[in-house]
Structure formats: C-alpha cells, structure tokens
C-alpha positions, 0 to 999 in steps of 0.5 A: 866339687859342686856343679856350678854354671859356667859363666857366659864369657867363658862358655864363648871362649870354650865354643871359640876354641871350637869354631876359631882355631886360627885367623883364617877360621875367623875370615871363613866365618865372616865370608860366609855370613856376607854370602848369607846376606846375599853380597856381590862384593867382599873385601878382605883386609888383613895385618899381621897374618890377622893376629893384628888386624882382620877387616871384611867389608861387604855390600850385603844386606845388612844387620838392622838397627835393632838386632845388634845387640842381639847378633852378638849373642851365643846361638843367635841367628836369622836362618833357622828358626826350629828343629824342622830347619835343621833337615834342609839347611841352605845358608852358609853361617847357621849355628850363630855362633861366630860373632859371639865367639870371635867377640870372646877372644878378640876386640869387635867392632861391627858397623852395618847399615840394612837394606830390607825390602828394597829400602835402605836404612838412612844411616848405620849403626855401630857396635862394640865388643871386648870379652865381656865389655859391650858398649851400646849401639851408635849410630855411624855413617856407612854405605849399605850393608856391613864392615866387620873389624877383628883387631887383637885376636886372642888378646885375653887367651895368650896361650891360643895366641902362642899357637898361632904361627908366623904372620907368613903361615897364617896369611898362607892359611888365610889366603886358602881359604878365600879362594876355596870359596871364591871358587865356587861363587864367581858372581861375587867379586873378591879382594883381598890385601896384606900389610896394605899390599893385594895379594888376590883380586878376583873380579865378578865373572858369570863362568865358573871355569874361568874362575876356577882358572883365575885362582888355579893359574893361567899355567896349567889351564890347558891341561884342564878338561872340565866336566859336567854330570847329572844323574838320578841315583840312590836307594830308591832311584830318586836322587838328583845330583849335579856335578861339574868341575875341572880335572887335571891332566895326570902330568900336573898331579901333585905330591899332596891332596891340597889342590883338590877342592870339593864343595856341596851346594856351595859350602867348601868341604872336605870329604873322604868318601869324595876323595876316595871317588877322585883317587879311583877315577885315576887309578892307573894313569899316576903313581899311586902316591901323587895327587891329581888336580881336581875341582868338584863342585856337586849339588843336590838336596840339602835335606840329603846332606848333613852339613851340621857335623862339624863345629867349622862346618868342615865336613859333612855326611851324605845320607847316600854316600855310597851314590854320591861317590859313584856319580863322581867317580863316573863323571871323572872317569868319563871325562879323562876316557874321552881324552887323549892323555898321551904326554908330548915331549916339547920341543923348547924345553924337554919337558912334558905336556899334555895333548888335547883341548880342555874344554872339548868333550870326548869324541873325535872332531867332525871331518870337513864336509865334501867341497869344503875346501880344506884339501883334505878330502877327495878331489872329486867330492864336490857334493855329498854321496848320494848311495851308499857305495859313494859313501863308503868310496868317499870315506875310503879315500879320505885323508886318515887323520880325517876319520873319525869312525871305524871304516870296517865297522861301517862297512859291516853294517852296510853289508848287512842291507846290500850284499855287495859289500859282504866279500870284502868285509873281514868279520873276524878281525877286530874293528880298529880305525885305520889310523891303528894299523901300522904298516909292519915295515913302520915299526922298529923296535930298540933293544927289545923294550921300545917300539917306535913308529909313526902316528896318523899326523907323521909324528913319532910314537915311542911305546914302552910294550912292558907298560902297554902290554900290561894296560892291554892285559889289565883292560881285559882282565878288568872286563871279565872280572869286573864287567861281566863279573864272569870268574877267569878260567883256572888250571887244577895242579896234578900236586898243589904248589906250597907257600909258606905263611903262617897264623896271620897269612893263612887268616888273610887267606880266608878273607881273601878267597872270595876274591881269589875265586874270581880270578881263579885261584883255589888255596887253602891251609895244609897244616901250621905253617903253609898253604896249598894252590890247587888251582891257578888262572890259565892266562898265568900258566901260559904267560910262565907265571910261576905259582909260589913267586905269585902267591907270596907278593899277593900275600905280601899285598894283603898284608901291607893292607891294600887288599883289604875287603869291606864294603862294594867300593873296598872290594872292588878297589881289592880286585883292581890291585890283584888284577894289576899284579896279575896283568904285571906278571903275564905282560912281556917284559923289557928284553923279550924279542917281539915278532914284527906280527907281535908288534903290529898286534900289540900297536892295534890294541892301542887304539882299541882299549881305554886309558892307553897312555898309561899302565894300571901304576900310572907309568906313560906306555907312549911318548909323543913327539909332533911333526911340529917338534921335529921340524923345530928340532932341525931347524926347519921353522 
C-alpha cells in the first residue's frame, strides 16, 4: 500500500481521540483557554452529561474578529510562538489543539467579542464548525469576551460515542474536573447547572482555604490544617519552591486517592512522585491501605517543569523530582508534628473526631500574661517577674495546662548563670512537661492491655501500650538508624541460627544486606536451600525475639516486594518497614503485666516522641474522652 497523506478531517479526529476522551475532556480544555484570557467569571452549562449539549461562557478577553477562522485551525495558538517557549510554558491551553480537534467530533459554534488593550470591540462575531463544514464569520450581538457551544459530541465518531457512559457518570466526571481547577483559582467566580438545575456555585473569594473549603465540605473543615513552605532546594541549591495546602486529619482518610488534588502553577495534575511524598508524610498515622485528604498546591519555575508530556496535559516531569518530593514531604510532615492528632470519643454520637485547630500552626498557645484576669495564674502575680527566682516561682505555681514550656528544661539553663538553682536540678532525668508525668496512684490498667489515666485538662486518656510501645520504639530506632544514620548494636551467635529459603530468597538476601547491616543483622547462604544468622540486633535479644520467626516474616516482607531498593527515597521507605517489624517484635504486647514504674515511664514517653497517637501501622495508641463529654455523659450540662 503506498503512503498517502491523511486527510485533515481525519488527522482531527486522531488528535481528538487524544485530547477529547470524554465530555469532561472537552470542559478541561475549554476552562483552560477562558483562564488564558484572563476571565473573572466562567459558566459552565451542560445537558445530557455533555453528550447533548456543552456551553462555557466567560467574560475574558476575547478571540478578534479577524482570528476565527484561524482558531479553528490544528496547532493554532497565541501562546507560543517558537521552540524557545516550550522551555518556560505559562499558560494553561498551548499545544492549539482543542477547538479544532473538539471541532472534528462535534457541532461547534464559537461566539466571542475581544477586548484589547483596554477597548472593547462594538460588536462579536460568530463562527461555526461540523467536521469539515466551516461556515464563514457573522457578526453577532454579545457581551465582552466568549461563549463556546459543543452540541452532539461525537456525533460522526458513534463508536467513541458508545463508550461514553451514562448522563449521571459523565456529569460526575464533569463536575470533578470543575472543581480541581476551581481549586486552585478562587478569584475567579465558578457556576455550573445540569439539565437546567445548578449543581456548583463558587462565588469569587481571594482565600484559597476558604475555596478549597467550599468544594471539599463544610463537614470536615475542622479537621483541615493547612500548611504553607518554601524552600530553596536541588542540585545546585538554587530552587525555589512554594508550596501550601490542606492535609486531612487521619481520621477522614479515605478508601481511595480521589481526594488528594495536586497542582503546579495552577495546572491540575497528577503525579506519582507527589503522591508518593503525601503517602510517606502519613506513614504511621493510617492504615497503609487508606488515603489521606490532601490539598497540594506548588509553584515554581515553569522553566523547571515539563508540563508538555501528556496529550490532556494530565501529568508532567519535574527536572528535580527528587527536591520536589522532599519539600512536600517535609512540608506535610511538618504541619501534622505540630498537631494534636489524638482522636476524641464524642459524646453525642459515639463516633470519632479529631482534636485541634485547623488553622493554627504548631506550638503550644502563649499563656496569659501575669494580672491578666483569666484566674489561671498565681494569685499574687499582678506584675510581671522581675529576677529570675521570681520567673522560675511564677512559672512553678502556674495552672498546668497553662505551660507551654519544659519547667525542668528552663530550670537547667538558669542554673547554669546562678548556682542556686543547681541543687534541685535532676540532669539525668529526661526533660518532660509536667503535664507527662502521671501521678503512679493515677493510672490503672485493664486486663493487661489498656492503661487509663487522666490527662492535664481532667479527661480521661485510654492508651493501648501494645501500640504506644510500639511508636515509642520505632521513633528510637527511626532516630539512630535513619538520623544519625549510626548501625544498631548487634550480638555474634556462638551457632548461627538457620532459615530455610531457597534461590529466590537467598538473591533477595543479598539485595537486602545493605539494609540488614544497618540494623545489625549478619546473614549469608549455607548451601542450597538456607541461610545463616551470625549476628542479630541486641535490643531484639533482649526483648525475647526469636531469631528464625524474625528472619522468615523479614523474608516474607521482601518477597511480597515491600522491601525492594532503588533510589534514596525507595531505600528509605525499606528501612521504615524493617524498622516497624522490628519495633512490632520487641514492643509489649496485650496481656503482659506492667509495673506501675513501667507504666508511668511508658506514659512519660508519650509526651516526648513525635507522632504518638498513632503506631507506625496507623492504629491510634490513645483514646481521649473530655471532661466536657463526661460531664454530657452524666447529665451534668
């Protein structure tokens, strides 16, 4: 068959089947050439879940007169002009492909009236399109700037049209896609109705939270912190990324990724590398099956970002993805450190909540200053501590759940200028606010798994010491291993201990070894079908660890592929699992008999280490129930 050229009808059509996938791929590309033209209102209107009728109105700038005729043309754009632009792209719609492509598969009708240069044109033009019928340019009477008609979509294509689901889906798909970019662009003003009935109405708004807040819900916004970062980071330190969003307390995780939404520069995206960065910053406060909430909008260099990869523009490659995830891993992780993430048993209903401010960053609220008249301070103080004894007899007689400082802490560093202080500091017990130290006649616990006591504001605290162990271990085992990067302290066996594993395992035990070094683990192949433990970490033997049991689950693990190495961010997400079995092993279990030392030093540790609330698989270590709903228990409000 000789080569012939494709007719242009037809090479449409192919790049539509690129571009246009569904009605809402036609509403994406529409949006994004209104945002180009710089609209402050977009209104969307649909029939049918689109397959009848697609109209998007916008009060933008315009298409001239004079470029009709061309817009509809493949590869036809304002906003590039050479190859040199490809490098830095800054508009939303730039390959100039959508209105001929839409054009292709669909009756077009583009009506528009440009505004240039602070003049408005004195009246619109109109312009029609059906395949290969063009019909020429009329003029037509419009308001500034363009309405855009897709009636009949893939009228001449009818087996893309028998793809196309059911009116309800394709709305669904539709109204998805207008609130990912309604998202990110809250000071322009959103509508849009089905079959004649509104379905979203997002006025103008200059707060992006409060945006974010409009489409997400009303419900959850108490459980939102939002977070803002910026950073210089790459190769040669010179960077700059900003990054704010929301993220969702863990208890509105959800059971797929859907409500996760990412954006560059305003373009709505999807992205691995980012997702994994979200995924990595929760580690250990869900179940590694659920999928937290999470808004993350970035901007940086365009020139340090391809956004040109995708035909819908969908995805896009980061020249330094590896900085990228780092500045919104820490950013994330950052913000949830900083919160209290202890879930509340509610009193109304039973159910869960979280427990802080959304808005509030970390760090604990600034106490009332002396004489404020709260009643909370000491009686005496009506001015502030003029000496340093004063300060330290102030701050000693203060309503504990007014501190928001380490009492001992400051008492060491005062002792270092005035010796007086020096007899009653302790500088061997571990600093800890006040509030973390339970009174032993306090805690109780039940059946040998539950430690109650009560917390600094008279609620009760029920603590699962199975899974607060288990987050006090994997904090300090995450410390030596992964931040001051020093190898655990390991035990030679007079006999190595032998695990059966075959070819496969005993390959997956040399890719392994680097890792397995660094907690201190020494294993290697003795013959066929085994392998020898000649070493093996310190902390396990004297927690009762059995060796065999230890080596077969960590084998077990690699198999099913959750151990496997690659590049920095791969090997650590390795050492987090390993370590999480690890800190699982050794940790007491539910049924062990705590002394009432035990307890009160597991209780301390709460207050010390990071993310408590939860252990490393995501389970809560501590309930809370308020005074507030105990009082509401009994009838006392």
């Amino acid at each position: 068959m000789r080569i012939r050229k494709l007719p242009t009808l037809l090479v449409n059509q192919i790049a539509a089947g690129e571009v246009i996938e569904r009605p809402a791929s036609v509403v994406k590309e529409l949006i994004e050439n209104s945002l180009d033209a710089g609209a402050t209102r977009i209104d969307i209107t649909i029939e049918q879940g689109g397959a009848t009728l697609i109209r998007i109105s916008d009060d933008g700038a315009g298409i001239a007169e004079d470029d009709l005729l061309l817009a509809v043309e493949p590869h036809a754009t304002s906003k590039l002009a050479s190859a040199a632009d490809l490098e830095a792209i800054g508009t939303f719609g730039f390959r100039g492909e959508a209105l001929a492509s839409i054009g292709s598969i669909a009756r077009l009708r583009i009506t528009s009236r440009a505004t240039a240069e602070g003049r408005t044109a004195e009246s619109g033009a109109t312009l029609e399109v059906a395949g290969e019928r063009i019909s020429g340019v009329l003029p037509a009477g419009c308001a500034p700037g363009t309405v855009i008609e897709v009636r009949d979509l893939f009228y001449n294509t009818p087996a893309r049209r028998k793809f196309m689901r059911s009116p309800q889906a394709e709305i669904g798909r539709i109204n998805d896609t207008v609130q990912r970019t309604a998202m990110m662009h809250p000071r322009v003003a959103f509508t849009l109705s089905h079959n004649d009935r509104k379905t979203l109405d997002l006025p103008q708004t200059p707060d992006r939270a409060r945006r974010c807040i409009d489409v997400l819900g009303k419900d959850i916004e108490e459980a939102l912190l939002e977070f803002e970062h910026r950073e210089l980071r790459g190769e040669a330190g010179q960077l700059p990324i900003s990054v704010w969003g929301l993220a969702g307390l863990p208890s509105i995780a959800r059971g797929n990724g859907t409500a996760q939404y990412l954006a560059i520069n305003g373009r709505p995206i999807r992205d691995r590398n980012l997702q994994h960065a979200i995924k990595e910053a929760y580690r250990g406060l869900m179940p590694m099956d659920r999928f937290p909430v999470a808004v993350v909008f970035l901007e940086m260099d365009p020139r340090q970002v391809d956004v040109n990869v995708h035909p819908a523009k969908a995805e896009v490659r980061f020249r330094q993805p590896s900085a990228v995830h780092g500045v919104v891993l820490s950013a994330l992780r950052q913000r949830l450190l900083g919160a209290d993430l202890t879930p509340s048993v509610g009193a109304s209903d039973g159910g869960w909540r979280g427990s802080m401010d959304q808005r509030a960053g970390p760090g604990p609220s600034p106490a009332p200053g002396p004489g404020s008249g709260t009643g909370h301070g000491p009686s005496h103080a009506t001015e502030p501590p003029r000496s340093a004894s004063q300060f330290v007899d102030y701050f000693r007689q203060m309503d504990p759940k007014q501190k928001g400082f380490v009492y001992e802490e400051v008492k060491r560093e005062l002792a270092k200028d005035n010796p007086m202080f020096a007899a009653d500091a302790d500088d061997d017990s571990p600093a800890l606010p006040l509030a973390a130290h339970p009174s032993v006649a306090t805690i109780l616990q039940v059946r040998n798994s539950y430690v109650v006591t009560e917390d600094e504001d008279g609620g009760i605290l029920i603590v699962d010491q199975h899974a607060l162990h288990e987050r006090v271990m994997f904090e300090e085992l995450s410390r030596r291993v992964l931040g001051e990067g020093k190898p655990l302290e390991s035990q030679r066996l007079l006999m190595p201990e032998v695990v059966r594993a075959g070819a496969s395992r005993q390959a997956l035990l040399e890719e392994l070894n680097p890792l397995l070094e660094r907690i201190g683990i020494e294993a290697e192949p003795m013959g066929p079908d085994a392998v020898g433990v000649h070493a093996f970490p310190s902390f396990l033997f004297s927690r009762g660890v059995e060796v065999v049991p230890f080596m077969e689950e960590l084998l077990d693990k690699a198999e099913a592929g959750d151990l496997a190495a690659g590049d920095a961010t791969a090997i650590e997400s390795a050492l987090h699992e390993v370590i999480d079995l690890m800190s699982c092993k050794a940790a007491v279990k539910a049924g062990d008999r705590m002394t009432p030392e035990e307890l009160n030093a597991l209780l301390a540790r709460r207050g010390e280490i990071e993310r408590s609330s939860n252990c490393p698989h995501g389970r809560p270590t501590t309930l809370r129930l308020t005074l507030k709903d105990l009082e509401k228990r009994f009838g006392r409000t």
